[in-house]
Each structure stands twice: as structure tokens, then as C-alpha cells.
N, C-alpha and C positions, 0 to 999 in steps of 0.2 A: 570511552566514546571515540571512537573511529572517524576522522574527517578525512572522506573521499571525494576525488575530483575526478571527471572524468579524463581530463591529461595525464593523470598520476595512473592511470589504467592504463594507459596505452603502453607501457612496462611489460604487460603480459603480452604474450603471442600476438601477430595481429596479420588480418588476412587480406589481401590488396584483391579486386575485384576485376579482372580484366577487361570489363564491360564499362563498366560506368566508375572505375576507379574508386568503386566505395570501401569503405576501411570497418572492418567487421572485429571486434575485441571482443574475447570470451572474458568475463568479468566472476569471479566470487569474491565474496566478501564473508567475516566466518563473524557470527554470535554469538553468546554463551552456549545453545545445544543445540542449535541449526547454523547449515551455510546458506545463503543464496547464492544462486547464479545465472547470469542470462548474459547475451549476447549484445552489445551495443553496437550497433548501424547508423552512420552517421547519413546514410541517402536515408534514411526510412523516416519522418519524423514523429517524433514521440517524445513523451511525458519527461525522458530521458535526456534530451539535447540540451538542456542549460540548465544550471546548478549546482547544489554541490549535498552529496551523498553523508548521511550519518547511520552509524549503526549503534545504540545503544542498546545491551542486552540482549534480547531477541526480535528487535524491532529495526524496519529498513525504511531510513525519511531519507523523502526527495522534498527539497523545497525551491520549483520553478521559481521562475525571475521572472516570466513574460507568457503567461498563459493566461489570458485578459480577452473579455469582449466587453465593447464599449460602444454607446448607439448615441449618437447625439445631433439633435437639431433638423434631424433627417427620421421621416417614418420608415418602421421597415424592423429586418433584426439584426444583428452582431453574431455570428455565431466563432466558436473556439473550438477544434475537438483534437485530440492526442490518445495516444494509446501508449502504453508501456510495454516494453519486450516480454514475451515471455519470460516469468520467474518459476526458477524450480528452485523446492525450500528442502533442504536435505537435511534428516534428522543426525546427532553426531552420534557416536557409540555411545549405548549404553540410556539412549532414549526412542521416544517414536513423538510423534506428531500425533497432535489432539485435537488442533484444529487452529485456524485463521483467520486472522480480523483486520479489518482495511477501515484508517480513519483519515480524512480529510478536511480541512478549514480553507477558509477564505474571509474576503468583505465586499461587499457590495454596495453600493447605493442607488436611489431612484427619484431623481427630482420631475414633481410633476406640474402642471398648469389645472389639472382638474384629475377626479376619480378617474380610474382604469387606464390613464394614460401610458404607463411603462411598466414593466417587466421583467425582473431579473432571474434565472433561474439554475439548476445544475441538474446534471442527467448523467444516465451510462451506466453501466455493469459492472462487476464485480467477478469475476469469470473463476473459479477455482475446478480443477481436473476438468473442463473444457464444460461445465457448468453454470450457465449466466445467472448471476443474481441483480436483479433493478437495484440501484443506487437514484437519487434524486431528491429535488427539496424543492417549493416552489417560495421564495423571500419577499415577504409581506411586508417591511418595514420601508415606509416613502417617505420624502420632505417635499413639503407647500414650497414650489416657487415662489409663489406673493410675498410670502414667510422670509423667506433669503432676503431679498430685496425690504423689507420693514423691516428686518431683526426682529422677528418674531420667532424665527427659525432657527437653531442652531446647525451648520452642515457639518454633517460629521458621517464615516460608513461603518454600519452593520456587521457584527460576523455573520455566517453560513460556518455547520458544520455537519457533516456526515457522516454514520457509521452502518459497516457490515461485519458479519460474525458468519464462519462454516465452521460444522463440527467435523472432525476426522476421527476414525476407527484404530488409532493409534498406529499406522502408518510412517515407514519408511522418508518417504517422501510426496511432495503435491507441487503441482504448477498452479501458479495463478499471475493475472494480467489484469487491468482495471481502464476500461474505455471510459473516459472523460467527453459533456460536451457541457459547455456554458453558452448561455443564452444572455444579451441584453438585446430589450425589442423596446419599440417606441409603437404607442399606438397609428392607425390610418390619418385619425384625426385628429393628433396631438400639432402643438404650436413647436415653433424653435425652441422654448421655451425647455421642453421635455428630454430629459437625458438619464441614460438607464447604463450601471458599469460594471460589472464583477471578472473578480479576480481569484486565481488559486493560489496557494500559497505552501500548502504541504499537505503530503500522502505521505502517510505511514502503514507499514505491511508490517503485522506480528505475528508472530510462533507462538502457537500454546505448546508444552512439552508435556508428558508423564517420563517417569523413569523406566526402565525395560526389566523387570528381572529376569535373570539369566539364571533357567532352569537347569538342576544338578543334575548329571547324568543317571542313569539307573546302574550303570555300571560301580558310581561309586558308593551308591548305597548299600549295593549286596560285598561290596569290598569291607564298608563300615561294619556292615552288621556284621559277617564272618568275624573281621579282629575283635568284634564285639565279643561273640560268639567264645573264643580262643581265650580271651581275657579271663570272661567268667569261669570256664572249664579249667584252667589254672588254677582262681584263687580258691575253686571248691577243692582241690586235691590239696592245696595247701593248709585250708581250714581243715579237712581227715587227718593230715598229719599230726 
């Protein structure tokens, strides 16, 4: 397992931006039979700007520090949204790509004053060769404000987790990118009382691999069969003798 930081990147090439001074890093990082790689933009904000990168296997985890919406005491919504750079997954010799799978977690919570007061939720796409697939979850689990306040309640927050799957044609290589947005909302007609939170916590992007075999030429088969050929013609002259 590989622990990556995006300062330990800034090692590779990096490109200063004459306009806005932005610092552009081409980043790969290499797996058991794919690489990633993409571009880190420090003006651009994304999924990428705080954390620290692991690679295990063939899988690529980001686990944000501060991608959080939080709605409290006030009606109305919280909203959170990031995007990740473009990733291009490049298969290493002697494999291809089989296809792609994007898993993310979090937790939540939803303290309310009555039914339908709050709201926690996660959205966005899954985008692979410029292909959007829906991701989302709507989080059903609340706690009784009254409940807090008697101990009849225990506070405690929920996971959330989400998965995507594409299948590839055994394929060279694939781009994919995954837009995020988290939702905490408070009803119109909720009390101070009502407070809605959710958080992300980690995205992981994996490789599915097949092996490639590497077809013999025909060239060497008629070479085979000729000594083939040569061998047998030999040991029959040798058997007449």
C-alpha cells in the first residue's frame, strides 16, 4: 500500500500558470496491472484538494477531510459539491481492462422536532469514457429531538454507502471522473430544534483486469511445422537403414 500526499507529488514536473498563478501537477500513480493518472489543479476545486491518496492493489482511495453539508437551526438546504480530475486508468503490459467500479461511504445524521422535518442526501455521476452513470442515496435514518433531551434517544450518525460498476470490452485504457453533491436540508417548517449533516469520507476507483494473451505469430508455426517436417523425414531414413 502506497501512501500518497499531494505535496509528495509536487516532485513531478509542475506547471506555473501565467494568469492566475495556478500550479497544474501531472500525477500517476502505478497498481498491480493499471496506472492512474490525472492532472492536479490547485485553482480548480475538487474532490482532490485535501487528503491523502492510497493505492492498494488495483484500487485508488481518496479519503476527504472537509466535504461536509450541515443545515442547522435555520430552514433551508446545505449544499456540498466537487468533482475529481479527470482519471485515465491505463492497463500495464500484458493485461486489458474489464471494467470499473466506484465505491463510496460516509455518515450522516438527522435530528428532528416532528415527521419530515430534515433531509440528508448524496447525488452525482459516475462519468466513465465521458458516459454519465447516476449515483445517489436518499438516508432514512432520524433521531427524536424530544428523545435527546429525555434519554430516550441514543445520538449517534448512520453510515451511507454507494456503489457503481461499468463493464469494458477489454480495453487498453478508460477515463473516468465522479461528481459529488451532498445535500442536508431543514424543512420550511421545521423549529431550531431540527438539524440535518452529512459527510464524505472515502471514494475508491478500481480496476478490473483479464490477462492478454499474446497471439503466436504464423510465421512461427510454419517455421515449427517445417523442423517438424525435417525431424520426421530423418528418423524414417534412419528406421530403412
Amino acid at each position: 500500500m502506497k501512501n500518497l500526499k499531494i505535496v509528495a507529488a509536487t516532485a513531478v514536473l509542475v506547471f506555473a500558470s501565467t494568469t492566475a498563478n495556478a500550479v497544474i501537477v501531472p500525477i500517476t500513480v502505478s497498481g498491480d496491472t493499471v496506472d492512474f493518472s490525472y492532472q492536479y489543479d490547485d485553482a480548480v476545486e475538487s474532490l482532490f484538494d485535501i487528503g491523502i491518496y492510497l493505492v492498494s492493489g488495483d484500487t485508488l482511495s481518496f479519503s476527504p477531510t472537509n466535504f461536509i453539508a450541515h443545515q442547522s437551526g435555520l430552514a433551508g438546504w446545505s449544499t456540498a459539491s466537487s468533482t475529481t480530475p479527470l482519471i485515465t486508468v491505463t492497463a500495464k503490459e500484458g493485461y486489458a481492462l474489464s471494467g470499473l467500479s466506484l465505491f463510496e461511504q460516509g455518515d450522516y445524521y438527522r435530528i428532528q422536532s416532528g415527521d419530515n422535518m430534515t433531509v440528508a442526501s448524496v447525488g452525482g455521476q459516475f462519468i466513465v469514457n465521458d458516459a454519465p452513470n447516476q449515483i445517489g442515496a436518499q438516508l432514512p435514518t432520524s433521531m427524536s429531538a424530544s428523545g435527546l433531551f429525555d434519554g430516550s434517544e441514543t445520538f449517534q450518525t448512520s453510515a451511507w454507502s454507494i456503489e457503481s460498476s461499468v463493464s469494458l470490452n477489454s480495453v487498453e485504457s478508460a477515463t473516468a471522473k465522479v461528481e459529488n453533491i451532498l445535500k442536508a436540508g431543514v424543512n420550511l417548517n421545521a423549529t431550531v430544534l431540527d438539524e440535518a449533516f452529512i459527510e464524505k469520507k472515502l471514494m475508491s476507483l478500481s480496476a478490473s483486469t483479464v490477462p492478454v494473451v499474446v497471439p503466436v505469430p504464423g510465421a512461427f508455426w510454419l517455421f515449427g511445422t517445417a523442423i517438424t517436417g525435417v525431424l520426421v523425414a530423418r528418423r524414417s531414413k534412419v528406421t530403412e537403414v
